[in-house]
N, C-alpha and C positions, 0 to 999 in steps of 0.2 A: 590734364591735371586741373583741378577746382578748389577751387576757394570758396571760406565761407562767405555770402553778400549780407547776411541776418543774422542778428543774433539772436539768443535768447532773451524772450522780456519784451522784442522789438514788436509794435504794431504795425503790420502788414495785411494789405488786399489781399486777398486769396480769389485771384480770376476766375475760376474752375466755381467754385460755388457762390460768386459773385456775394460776398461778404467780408466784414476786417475780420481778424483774431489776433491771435498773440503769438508767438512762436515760443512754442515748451522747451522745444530740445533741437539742437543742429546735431544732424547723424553722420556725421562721416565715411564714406564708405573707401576702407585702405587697402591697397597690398601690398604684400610683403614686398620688400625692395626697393620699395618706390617712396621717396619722401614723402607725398602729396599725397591728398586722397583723389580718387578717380573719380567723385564722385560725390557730393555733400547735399543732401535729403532738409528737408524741415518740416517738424512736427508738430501742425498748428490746434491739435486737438481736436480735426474734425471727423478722423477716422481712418485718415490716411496720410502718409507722407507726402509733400510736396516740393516741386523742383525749385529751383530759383526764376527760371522764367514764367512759373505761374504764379508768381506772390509779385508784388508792388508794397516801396514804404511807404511812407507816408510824407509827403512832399513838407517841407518847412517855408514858411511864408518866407519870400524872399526881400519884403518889403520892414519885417520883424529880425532885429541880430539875435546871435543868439547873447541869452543874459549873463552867460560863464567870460565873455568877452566884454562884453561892454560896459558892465558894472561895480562897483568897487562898494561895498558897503563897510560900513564904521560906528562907529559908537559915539552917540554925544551924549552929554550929560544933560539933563534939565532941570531945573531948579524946582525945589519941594515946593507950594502954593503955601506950606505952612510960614510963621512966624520964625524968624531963627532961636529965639530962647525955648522953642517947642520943639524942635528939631534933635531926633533920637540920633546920640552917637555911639549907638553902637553899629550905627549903619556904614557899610565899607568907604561910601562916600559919603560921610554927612549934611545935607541940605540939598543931597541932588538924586536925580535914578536914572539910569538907564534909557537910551530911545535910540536904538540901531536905526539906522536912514539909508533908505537903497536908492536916493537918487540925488541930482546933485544941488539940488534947492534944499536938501534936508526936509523934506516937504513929507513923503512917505515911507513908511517901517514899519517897525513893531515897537509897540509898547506897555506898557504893562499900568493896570490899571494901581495907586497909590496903597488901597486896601491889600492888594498882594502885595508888595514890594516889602510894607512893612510887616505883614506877615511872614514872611519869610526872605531877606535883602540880599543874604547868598547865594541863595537857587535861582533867583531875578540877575544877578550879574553876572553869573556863571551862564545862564540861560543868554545871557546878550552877548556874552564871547563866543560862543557856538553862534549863535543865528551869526555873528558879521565875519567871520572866519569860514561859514557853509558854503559861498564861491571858493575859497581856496581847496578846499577840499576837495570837490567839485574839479577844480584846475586838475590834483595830481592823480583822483580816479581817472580823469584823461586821459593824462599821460600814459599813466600805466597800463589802460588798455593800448591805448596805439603801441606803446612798447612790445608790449606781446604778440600784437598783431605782425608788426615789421621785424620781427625776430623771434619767432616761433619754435625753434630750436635752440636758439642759445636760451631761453626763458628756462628757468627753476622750476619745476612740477611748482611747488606752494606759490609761487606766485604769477603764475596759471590761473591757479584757485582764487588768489586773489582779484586779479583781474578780472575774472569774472563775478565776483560777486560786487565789483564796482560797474560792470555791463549792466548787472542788475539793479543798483543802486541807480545807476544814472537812466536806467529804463522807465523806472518807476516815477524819478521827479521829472520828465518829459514827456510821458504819455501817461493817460488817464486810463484809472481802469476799468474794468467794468464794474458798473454798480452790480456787488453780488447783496441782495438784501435780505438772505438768510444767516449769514453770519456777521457781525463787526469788525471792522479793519481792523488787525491785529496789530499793536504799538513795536518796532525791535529797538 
């Protein structure tokens, strides 16, 4: 019986042609009766299917945690550089804007430059709820891959699906892709 060790999305050495790639697709290969597949293939795009003992992932600094653990980001408010009788109230918070901080000096984040904020003061703090919420999220795509993983039968076909497309979500913000520079990264 075989398990899959790759997923899709995953950046792996491909030994045999002494190069990385990506993994397209894991192929299962089933029979009738048998829970398990006999046998799980991966299709790294270079013409051929490949085993599991001829691919390698991609080792993670062990000296680096990972950031879904160790960091907590949050939102602080900063104070407007304007005068407070100049100070626009129609803004959600009046005299302040948004500065999500990912670490624990408040030192580094995102921020948003004063010209956008007041151009648009909604889409700036609706955009700073997402960016300090993005580890949580992050958290429960985890989860729910590991769920499916350690209970593959009792999982819901749709949330199968989902799980997988957090495999791929979480692929994409941990490995780098290849620069393709015929077309523009598409926004989802």
């Amino acid at each position: 019986m075989a398990k899959a060790v790759f997923h899709k999305g995953q950046r792996v050495y491909v030994k045999p042609v002494a190069t990385w790639a990506t993994v397209e697709n894991v192929n299962p290969q089933w029979v009738k009766g048998v829970e398990e597949p006999l046998r799980v293939t991966y299709d790294a795009g270079l013409g051929r299917d490949f085993q599991a003992h001829e691919l390698a992932a991609e080792e993670k600094d062990p000296h680096k945690p990972d950031l879904i653990e160790t960091e907590n980001w949050r939102i602080l408010r900063a104070v407007n550089r304007l005068s407070q009788d100049a100070r626009d109230p129609r803004h959600p918070y009046p005299g302040t804007y948004p500065v999500v901080v990912t670490d624990e000096k408040d030192w580094g984040g995102w921020r948003v430059p004063m010209a956008e904020y007041d151009r648009d003061p909604q889409r700036v703090e609706h955009q700073s709820r997402v960016f300090a919420n993005a580890l949580r999220l992050m958290r429960v795509a985890r989860e729910l891959i590991e769920f499916s993983q350690d209970y593959p039968h009792e999982t819901p076909g749709q949330m199968m699906d989902l799980a997988q497309q957090a495999e791929m979500v979480l692929a994409a913000i941990y490995h780098e892709p290849a620069p393709n520079l015929a077309s523009p990264v598409a926004a989802e």
